[in-house]
C-alpha positions as CSV (number, residue, x, y, z in Angstrom):
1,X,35.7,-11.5,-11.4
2,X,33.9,-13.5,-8.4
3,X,31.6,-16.0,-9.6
4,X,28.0,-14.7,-10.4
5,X,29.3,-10.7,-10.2
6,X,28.4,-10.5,-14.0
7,X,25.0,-12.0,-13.0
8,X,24.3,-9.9,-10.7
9,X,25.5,-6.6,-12.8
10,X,22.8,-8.1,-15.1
11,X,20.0,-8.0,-12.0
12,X,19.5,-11.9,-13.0
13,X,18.9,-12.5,-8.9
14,X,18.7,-16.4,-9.2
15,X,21.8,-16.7,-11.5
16,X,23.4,-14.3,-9.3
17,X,22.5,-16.7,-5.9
18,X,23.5,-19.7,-8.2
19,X,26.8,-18.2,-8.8
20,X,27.5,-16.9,-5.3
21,X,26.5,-20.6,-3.5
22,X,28.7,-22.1,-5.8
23,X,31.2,-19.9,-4.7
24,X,30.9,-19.7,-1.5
25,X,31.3,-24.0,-1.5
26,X,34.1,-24.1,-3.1
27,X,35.5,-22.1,0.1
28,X,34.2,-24.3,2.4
29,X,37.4,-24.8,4.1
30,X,39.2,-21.5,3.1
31,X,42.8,-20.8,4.5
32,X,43.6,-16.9,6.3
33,X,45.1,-15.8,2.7
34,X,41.0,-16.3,1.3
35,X,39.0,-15.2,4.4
36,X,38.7,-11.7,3.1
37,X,37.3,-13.2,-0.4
38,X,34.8,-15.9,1.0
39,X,33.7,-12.8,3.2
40,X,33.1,-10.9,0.4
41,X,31.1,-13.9,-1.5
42,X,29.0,-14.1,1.8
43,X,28.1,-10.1,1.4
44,X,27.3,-10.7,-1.8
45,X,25.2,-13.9,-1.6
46,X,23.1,-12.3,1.2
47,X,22.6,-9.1,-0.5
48,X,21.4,-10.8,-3.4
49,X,19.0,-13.3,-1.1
50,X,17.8,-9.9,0.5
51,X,17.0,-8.4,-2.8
52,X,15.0,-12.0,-4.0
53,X,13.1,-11.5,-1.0
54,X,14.5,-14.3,0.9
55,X,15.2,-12.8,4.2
56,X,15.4,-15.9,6.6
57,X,17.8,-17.7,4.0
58,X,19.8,-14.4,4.1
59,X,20.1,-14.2,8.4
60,X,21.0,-17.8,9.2
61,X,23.8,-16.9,6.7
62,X,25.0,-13.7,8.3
63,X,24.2,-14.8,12.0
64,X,26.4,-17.8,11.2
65,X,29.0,-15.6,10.2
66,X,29.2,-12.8,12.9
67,X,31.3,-14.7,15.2
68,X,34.2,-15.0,12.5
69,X,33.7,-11.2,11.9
70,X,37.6,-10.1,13.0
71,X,37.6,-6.7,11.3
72,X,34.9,-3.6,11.9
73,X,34.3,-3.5,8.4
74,X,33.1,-7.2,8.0
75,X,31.4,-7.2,11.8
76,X,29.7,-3.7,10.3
77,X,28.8,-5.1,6.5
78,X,27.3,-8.5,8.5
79,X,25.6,-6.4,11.0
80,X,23.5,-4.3,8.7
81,X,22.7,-7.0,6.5
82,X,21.0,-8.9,9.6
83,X,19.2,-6.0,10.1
84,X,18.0,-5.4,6.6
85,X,16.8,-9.2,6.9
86,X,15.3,-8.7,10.3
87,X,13.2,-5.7,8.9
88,X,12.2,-7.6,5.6
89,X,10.9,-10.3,8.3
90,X,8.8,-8.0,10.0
91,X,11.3,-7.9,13.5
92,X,11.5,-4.3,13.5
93,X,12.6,-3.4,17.2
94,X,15.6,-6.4,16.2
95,X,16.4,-4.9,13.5
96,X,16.7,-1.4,14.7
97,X,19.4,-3.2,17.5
98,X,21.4,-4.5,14.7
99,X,21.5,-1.4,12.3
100,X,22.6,0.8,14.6
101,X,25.4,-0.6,15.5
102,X,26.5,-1.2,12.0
103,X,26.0,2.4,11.9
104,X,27.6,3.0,14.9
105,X,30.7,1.4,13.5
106,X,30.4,2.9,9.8
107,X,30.7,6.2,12.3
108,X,33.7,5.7,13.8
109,X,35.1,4.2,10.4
110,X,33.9,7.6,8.9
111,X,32.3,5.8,5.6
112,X,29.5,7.9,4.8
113,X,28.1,5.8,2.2
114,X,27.8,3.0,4.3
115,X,26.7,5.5,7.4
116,X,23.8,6.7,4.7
117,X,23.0,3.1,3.4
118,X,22.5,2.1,6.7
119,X,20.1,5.1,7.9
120,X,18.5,4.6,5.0
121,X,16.8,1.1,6.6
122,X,16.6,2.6,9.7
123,X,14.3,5.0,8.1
124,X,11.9,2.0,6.8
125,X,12.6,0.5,10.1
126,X,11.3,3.0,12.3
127,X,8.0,4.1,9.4
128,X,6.4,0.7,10.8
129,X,7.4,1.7,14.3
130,X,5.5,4.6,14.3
131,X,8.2,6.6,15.8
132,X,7.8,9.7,13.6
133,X,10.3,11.8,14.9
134,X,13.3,10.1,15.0
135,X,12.4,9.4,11.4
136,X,12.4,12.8,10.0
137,X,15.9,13.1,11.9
138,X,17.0,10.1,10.4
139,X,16.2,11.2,6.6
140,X,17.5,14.2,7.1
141,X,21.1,12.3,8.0
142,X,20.7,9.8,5.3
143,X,20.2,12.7,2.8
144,X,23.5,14.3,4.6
145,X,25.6,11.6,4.1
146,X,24.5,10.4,0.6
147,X,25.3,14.2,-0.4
148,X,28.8,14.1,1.5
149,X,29.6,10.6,-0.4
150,X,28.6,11.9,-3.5
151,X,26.3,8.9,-4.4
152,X,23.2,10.5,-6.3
153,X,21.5,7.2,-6.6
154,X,22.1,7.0,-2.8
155,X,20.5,11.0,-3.0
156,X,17.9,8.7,-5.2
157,X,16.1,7.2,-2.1
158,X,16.1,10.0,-0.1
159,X,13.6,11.8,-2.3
160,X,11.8,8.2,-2.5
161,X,11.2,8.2,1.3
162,X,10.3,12.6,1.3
163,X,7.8,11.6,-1.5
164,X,6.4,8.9,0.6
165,X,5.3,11.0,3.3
166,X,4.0,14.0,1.3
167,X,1.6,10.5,0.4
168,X,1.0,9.8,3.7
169,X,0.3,13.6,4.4
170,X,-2.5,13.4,1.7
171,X,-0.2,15.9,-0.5
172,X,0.2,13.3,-3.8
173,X,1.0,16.2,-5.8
174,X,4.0,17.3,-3.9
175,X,5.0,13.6,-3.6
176,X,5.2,13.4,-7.5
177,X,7.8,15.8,-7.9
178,X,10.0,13.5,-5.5
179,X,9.4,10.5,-7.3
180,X,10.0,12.1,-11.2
181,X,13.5,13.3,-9.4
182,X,14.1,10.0,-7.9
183,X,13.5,8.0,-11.2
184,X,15.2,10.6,-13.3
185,X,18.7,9.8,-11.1
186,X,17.9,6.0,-11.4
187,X,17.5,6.2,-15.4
188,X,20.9,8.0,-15.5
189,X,22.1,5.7,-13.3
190,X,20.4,2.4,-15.6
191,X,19.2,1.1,-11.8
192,X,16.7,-0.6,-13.1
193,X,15.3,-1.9,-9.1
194,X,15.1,2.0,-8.2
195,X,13.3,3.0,-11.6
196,X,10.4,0.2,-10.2
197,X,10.3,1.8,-7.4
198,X,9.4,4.9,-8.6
199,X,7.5,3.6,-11.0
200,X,5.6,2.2,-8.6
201,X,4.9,5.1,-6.2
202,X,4.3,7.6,-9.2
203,X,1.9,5.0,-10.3
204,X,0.3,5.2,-6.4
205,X,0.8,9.2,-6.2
206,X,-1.8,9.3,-9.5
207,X,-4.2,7.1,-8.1
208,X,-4.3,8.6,-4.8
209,X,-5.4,11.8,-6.9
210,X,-7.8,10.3,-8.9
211,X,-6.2,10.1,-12.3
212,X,-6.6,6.2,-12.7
213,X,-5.6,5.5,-16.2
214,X,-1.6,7.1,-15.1
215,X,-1.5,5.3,-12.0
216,X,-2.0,1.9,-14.0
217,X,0.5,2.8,-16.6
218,X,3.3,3.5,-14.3
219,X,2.4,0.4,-12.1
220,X,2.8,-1.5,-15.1
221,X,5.5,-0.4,-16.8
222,X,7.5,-1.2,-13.4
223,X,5.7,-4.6,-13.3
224,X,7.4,-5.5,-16.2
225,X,10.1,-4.7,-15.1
226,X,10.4,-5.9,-12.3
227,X,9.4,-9.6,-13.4
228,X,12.3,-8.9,-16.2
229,X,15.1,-8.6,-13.0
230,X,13.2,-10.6,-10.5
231,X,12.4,-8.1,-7.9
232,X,9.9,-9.9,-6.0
233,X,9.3,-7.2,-3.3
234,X,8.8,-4.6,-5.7
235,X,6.8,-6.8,-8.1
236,X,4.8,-7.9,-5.2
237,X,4.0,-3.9,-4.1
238,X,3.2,-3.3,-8.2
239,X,1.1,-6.3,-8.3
240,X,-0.5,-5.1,-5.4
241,X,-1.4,-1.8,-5.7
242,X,-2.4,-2.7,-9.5
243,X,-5.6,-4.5,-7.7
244,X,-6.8,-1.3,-6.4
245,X,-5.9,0.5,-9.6
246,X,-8.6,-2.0,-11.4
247,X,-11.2,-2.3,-8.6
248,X,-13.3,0.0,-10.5
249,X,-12.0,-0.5,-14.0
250,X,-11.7,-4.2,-14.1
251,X,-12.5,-6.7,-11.4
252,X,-11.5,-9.3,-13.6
253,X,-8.2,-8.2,-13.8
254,X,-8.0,-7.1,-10.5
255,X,-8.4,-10.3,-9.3
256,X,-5.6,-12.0,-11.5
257,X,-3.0,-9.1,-10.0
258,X,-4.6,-9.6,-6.6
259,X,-3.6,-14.0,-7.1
260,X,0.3,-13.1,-8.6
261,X,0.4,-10.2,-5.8
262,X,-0.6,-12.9,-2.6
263,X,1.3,-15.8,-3.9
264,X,4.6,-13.4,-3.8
265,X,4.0,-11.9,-0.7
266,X,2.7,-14.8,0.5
267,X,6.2,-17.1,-0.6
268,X,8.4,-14.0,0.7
269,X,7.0,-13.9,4.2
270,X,6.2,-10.3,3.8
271,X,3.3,-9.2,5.9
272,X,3.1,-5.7,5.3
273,X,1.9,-7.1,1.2
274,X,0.1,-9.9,2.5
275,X,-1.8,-7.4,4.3
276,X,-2.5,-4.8,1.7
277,X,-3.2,-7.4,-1.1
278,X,-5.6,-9.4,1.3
279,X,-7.6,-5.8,2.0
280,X,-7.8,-4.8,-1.4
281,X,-9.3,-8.2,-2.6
282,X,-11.6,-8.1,0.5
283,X,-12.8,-4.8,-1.1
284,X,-13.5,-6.4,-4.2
285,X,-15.4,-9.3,-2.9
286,X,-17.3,-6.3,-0.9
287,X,-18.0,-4.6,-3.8
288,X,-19.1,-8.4,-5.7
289,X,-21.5,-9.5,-2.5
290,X,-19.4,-12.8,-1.4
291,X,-19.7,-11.9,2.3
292,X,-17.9,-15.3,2.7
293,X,-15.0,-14.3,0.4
294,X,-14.8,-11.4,1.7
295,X,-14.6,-12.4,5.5
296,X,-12.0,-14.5,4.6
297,X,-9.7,-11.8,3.5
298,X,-10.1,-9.8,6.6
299,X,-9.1,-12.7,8.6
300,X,-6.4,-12.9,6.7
301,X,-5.6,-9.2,6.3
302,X,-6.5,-9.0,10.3
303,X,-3.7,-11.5,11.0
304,X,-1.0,-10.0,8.6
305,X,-1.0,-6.9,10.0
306,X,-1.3,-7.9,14.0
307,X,2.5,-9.5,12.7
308,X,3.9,-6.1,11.1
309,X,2.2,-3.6,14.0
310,X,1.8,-1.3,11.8
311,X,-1.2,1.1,12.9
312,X,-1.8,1.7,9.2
313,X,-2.8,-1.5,8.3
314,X,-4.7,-2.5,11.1
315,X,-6.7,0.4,10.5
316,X,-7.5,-0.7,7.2
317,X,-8.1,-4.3,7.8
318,X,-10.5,-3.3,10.5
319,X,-11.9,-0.4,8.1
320,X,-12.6,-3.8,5.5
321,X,-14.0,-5.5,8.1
322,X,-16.8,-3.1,9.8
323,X,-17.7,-2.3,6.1
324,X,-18.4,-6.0,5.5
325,X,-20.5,-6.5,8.5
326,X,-22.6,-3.3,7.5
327,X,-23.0,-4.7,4.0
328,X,-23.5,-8.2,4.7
329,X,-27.1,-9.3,5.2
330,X,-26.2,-11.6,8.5
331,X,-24.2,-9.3,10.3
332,X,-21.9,-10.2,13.1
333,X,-22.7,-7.3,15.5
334,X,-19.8,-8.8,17.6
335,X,-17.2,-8.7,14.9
336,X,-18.3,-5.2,14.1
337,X,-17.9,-3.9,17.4
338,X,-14.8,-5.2,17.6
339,X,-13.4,-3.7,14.0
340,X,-15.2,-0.2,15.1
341,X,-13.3,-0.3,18.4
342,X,-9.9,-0.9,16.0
343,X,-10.6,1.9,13.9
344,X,-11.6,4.6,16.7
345,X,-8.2,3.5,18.9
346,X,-5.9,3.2,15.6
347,X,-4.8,5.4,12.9
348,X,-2.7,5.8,9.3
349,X,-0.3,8.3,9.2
350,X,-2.6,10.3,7.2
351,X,-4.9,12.4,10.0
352,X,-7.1,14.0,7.5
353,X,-8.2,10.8,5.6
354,X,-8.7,8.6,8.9
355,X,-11.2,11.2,10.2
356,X,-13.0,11.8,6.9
357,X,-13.0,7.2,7.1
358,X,-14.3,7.5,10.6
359,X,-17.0,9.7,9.5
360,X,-18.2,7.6,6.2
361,X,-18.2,4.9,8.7
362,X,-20.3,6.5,11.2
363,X,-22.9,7.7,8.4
364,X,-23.1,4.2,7.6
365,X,-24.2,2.8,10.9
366,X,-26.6,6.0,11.1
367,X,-28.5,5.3,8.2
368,X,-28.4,1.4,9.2
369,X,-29.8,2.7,12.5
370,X,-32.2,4.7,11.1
371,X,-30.6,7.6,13.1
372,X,-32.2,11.1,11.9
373,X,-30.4,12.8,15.0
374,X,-27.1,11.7,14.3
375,X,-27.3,11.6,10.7
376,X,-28.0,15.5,11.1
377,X,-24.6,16.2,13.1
378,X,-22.8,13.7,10.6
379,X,-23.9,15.6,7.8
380,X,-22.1,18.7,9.1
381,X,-19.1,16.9,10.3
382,X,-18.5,15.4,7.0
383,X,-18.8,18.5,5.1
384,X,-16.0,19.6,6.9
385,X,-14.2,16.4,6.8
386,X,-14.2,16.1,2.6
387,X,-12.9,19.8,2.8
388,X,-9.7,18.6,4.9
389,X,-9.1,15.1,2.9
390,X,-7.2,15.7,-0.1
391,X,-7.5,11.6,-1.2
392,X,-9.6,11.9,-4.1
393,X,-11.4,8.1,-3.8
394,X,-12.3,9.4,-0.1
395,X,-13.1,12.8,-1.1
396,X,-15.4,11.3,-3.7
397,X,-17.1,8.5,-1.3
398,X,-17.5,11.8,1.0
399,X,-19.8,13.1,-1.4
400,X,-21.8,9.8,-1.9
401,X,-22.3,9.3,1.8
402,X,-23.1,13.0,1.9
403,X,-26.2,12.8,-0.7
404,X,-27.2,9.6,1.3
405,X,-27.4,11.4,4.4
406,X,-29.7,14.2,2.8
407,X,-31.6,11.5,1.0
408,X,-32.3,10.2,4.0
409,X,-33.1,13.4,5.5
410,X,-35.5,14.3,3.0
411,X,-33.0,17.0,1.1
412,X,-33.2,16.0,-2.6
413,X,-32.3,18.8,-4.0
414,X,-28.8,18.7,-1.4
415,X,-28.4,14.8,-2.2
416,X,-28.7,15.5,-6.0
417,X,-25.8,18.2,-5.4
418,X,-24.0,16.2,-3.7
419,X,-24.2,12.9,-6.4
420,X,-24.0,15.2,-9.4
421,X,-20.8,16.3,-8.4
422,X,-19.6,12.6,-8.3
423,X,-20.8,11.8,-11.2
424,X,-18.7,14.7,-12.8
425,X,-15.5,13.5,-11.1
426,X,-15.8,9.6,-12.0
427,X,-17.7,9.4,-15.3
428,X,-15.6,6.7,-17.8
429,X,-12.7,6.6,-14.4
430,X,-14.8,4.7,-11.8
431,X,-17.3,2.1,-12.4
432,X,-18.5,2.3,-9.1
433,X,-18.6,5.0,-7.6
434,X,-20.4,6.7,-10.5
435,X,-23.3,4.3,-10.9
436,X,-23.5,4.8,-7.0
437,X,-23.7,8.4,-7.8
438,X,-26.2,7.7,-10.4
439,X,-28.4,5.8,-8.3
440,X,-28.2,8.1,-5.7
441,X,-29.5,10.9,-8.3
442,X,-32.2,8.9,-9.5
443,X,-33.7,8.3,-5.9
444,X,-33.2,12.2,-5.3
445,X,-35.5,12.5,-8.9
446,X,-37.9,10.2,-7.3
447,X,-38.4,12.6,-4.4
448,X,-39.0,15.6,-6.8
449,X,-41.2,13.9,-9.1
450,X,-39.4,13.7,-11.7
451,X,-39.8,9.8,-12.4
452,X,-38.2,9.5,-16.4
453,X,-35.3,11.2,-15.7
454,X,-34.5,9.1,-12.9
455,X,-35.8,5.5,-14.6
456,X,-33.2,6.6,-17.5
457,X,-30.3,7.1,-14.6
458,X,-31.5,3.6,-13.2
459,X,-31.0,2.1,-16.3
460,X,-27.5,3.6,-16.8
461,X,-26.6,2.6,-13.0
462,X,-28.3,-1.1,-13.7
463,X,-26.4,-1.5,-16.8
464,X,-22.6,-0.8,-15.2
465,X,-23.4,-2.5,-11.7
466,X,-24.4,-5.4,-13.8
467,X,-21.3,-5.5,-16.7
468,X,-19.1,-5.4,-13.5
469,X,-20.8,-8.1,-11.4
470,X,-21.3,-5.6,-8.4
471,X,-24.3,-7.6,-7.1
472,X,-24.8,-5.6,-4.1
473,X,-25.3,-2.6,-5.8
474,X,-27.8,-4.6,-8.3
475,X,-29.8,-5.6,-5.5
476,X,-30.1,-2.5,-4.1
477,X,-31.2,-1.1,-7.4
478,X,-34.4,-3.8,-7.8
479,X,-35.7,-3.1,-4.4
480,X,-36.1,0.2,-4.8
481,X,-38.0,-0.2,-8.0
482,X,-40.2,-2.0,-5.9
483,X,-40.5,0.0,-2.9
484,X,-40.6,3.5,-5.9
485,X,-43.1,1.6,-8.3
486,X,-40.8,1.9,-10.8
């Protein structure tokens, strides 16, 4: 047995590099007889780097050794695993170059299960390029040869990736039924790396339908495990998405995820997680009031996406930013302008939820501008908007920005529809959108006189804005007691 292949059976990542480094010294000056060996140590050693989340450790390894490469097999293995590390690093149009000629030469060699392995990052590969089409041809000949080479957990991934764009179509309940088949193979399989993975996108599928208290479990329970094997990526994504999870359950502990999240990505290079982690902390400051905190994350956010060109997360670091400027008392018309022109140029995959974004946005800067006109056509827009979106957060938010608008109109009776609904949906799962909701009902109660019904909805809104620090919110709750004479 090589030297750290028990390790690395036991998914102990550092042992396993230990081992392998060892290993790969004691070959330093290996005759013809052990070239094949200290080639396969090198495979190994990189893998295993790839899967700590070292990927610029892993490609001065496997650049240093393409040049020895004498055999299509070794020049194909080093070749993909250059690309896997070029992707990890964000060098997407680099990587694609290197990938497919590894699977160029895994063609003509006829190895399926290498031809699938390496589709399968050219899928990832071409996701942050944006190029759409060739991807659904792509997972379509991954699933192909996975199914030809019989390798189910291979078949595994495939319904991973299908699962992930059923999220990015907005249809999280088709994208669950991928992900319970994906981990189901894995279990059989005791893969332990692919069961976090779905773990952690059936934890993501829940919370993009609303049903918080699932999405937290499954994000946790591949947390674990991932901090058991050392799967920094996927602990990093868990981590991650476990800040959004507890935005409006548990700031507190949002924060703490958000902090083990950012120090991972943050140590691994990865952009894509130093983005998302960066916006959903922004969010949270947004939520809190620190303007200064929060400004700080959509530099940051800003800058880690601009280095992954990924449409999706610009859009959303420019999404954080315009709602910051909107919030914030001194507003940087400049910087908003700016973010607005992002998020009008730029899209997510998702069509459906960027429209009904753009139009929550738009409603904002309406009622900021005190617009009655374009509040009126908004109103209408979004109706149709919230009807499209099938995200519930953004469904939900549609509503809320929807009862402003008729507030603002001078439509109680439409407003208190619209927050009533809200408050229906979120009760005891969102501790902020339903005091919003809440407080949004009382001010439509003020309109139709009915001024104890909405001081007891104040005092329920005041009490959860407060127990959860959302100063904003608080704020906004005192001066209209002032301005209602309550």
């Amino acid at each position: 047995m090589i030297p750290g292949e028990r390790a690395a059976a036991a998914y102990s990542l550092l042992e396993a590099i230990s081992h392998y480094s060892r290993a790969l010294e004691n070959l330093r000056d290996a005759g013809p007889l052990e070239m094949g060996l200290r080639f396969d140590i090198i495979e190994r050693l990189a893998s295993a780097l790839l899967d700590y989340s070292a990927p610029s450790r892993a490609l001065e390894l496997v650049e240093g050794e393409l040049k020895y490469a004498e055999t299509p097999t070794v020049r194909a293995k080093l070749l993909f695993l250059a690309g896997r590390a070029y992707s990890d690093l964000s060098e997407y149009r680099k990587a694609l170059l290197y990938l497919e000629d590894a699977r160029n030469i895994y063609r003509t060699l006829n190895d399926a299960l290498m031809e699938g392995k390496t589709l399968q990052t050219i899928v990832r590969v071409l996701m942050f390029l944006g190029e759409q089409g060739p991807r659904r041809k792509a997972i379509a000949e991954t699933l192909a040869r996975f199914t030809e080479a019989g390798d189910d957990v291979g078949v595994a991934y495939c319904y991973n990736i299908i699962g992930s764009d059923y999220l990015n179509a907005d249809e999280p309940a088709r994208a669950l039924e991928y992900f319970q088949d994906a981990l189901y193979i894995w279990q059989q399989a005791n893969d332990l790396p692919g069961q976090a993975i779905a773990l952690t996108n059936l934890g993501y599928g829940y919370y993009l339908m609303g049903r918080y208290a699932e999405a937290v479990e499954f994000a946790e329970r591949a947390l674990e495990i991932t901090r058991r094997i050392g799967s920094r990526r996927t602990r990093a994504t868990a981590a991650c998405n476990l800040v959004a999870y507890y935005l409006y359950l548990d700031p507190a502990r949002a924060e703490e995820y958000g902090r083990e999240a950012l120090e991972l990505a943050t140590d691994m290079q990865n952009y894509e997680l130093v983005a998302g982690t960066n916006i959903n902390l922004g969010e949270l400051e947004r939520c809190r009031a620190r303007w200064d905190a929060a400004r700080e994350h959509v530099a940051s956010a800003t800058a880690a996406a601009e280095k992954t060109g990924s449409p999706s997360y610009r859009f959303y670091a420019a999404l954080l930013g315009a709602r910051v400027e909107l919030g914030s008392e001194n507003q940087d018309a400049g910087s908003f302008e700016q973010f607005y022109k992002t998020i009008s140029t730029v899209s997510p995959p998702s069509q459906p939820t960027a429209a009904l974004v753009r139009a929550n946005l738009e409603a904002d800067l309406a009622l900021l501008r005190r617009d009655k006109d374009r509040a009126k056509v908004l109103a209408a827009e979004l109706k149709v908007r919230v009807a499209a979106a099938k995200k519930a957060e953004e469904i939900q938010e549609g509503h809320v920005k929807l009862g402003e608008l008729y507030l603002f109109l001078g439509d109680p009776r439409a407003a208190q529809a619209e927050f009533g609904w809200v408050m229906r949906q979120t009760e005891g799962l969102n501790f902020l959108l339903w005091p919003r909701a809440a407080f949004g009902c009382a001010q439509a109660k003020v309109m139709l006189g009915q001024g104890e019904a909405a001081q007891e909805l104040l005092a329920r809104a005041e009490e959860v804005f407060g127990k959860y620090g959302w100063l904003y919110w608080t704020d906004r709750v005192a001066r209209f007691r002032i301005e209602a004479e309550l």
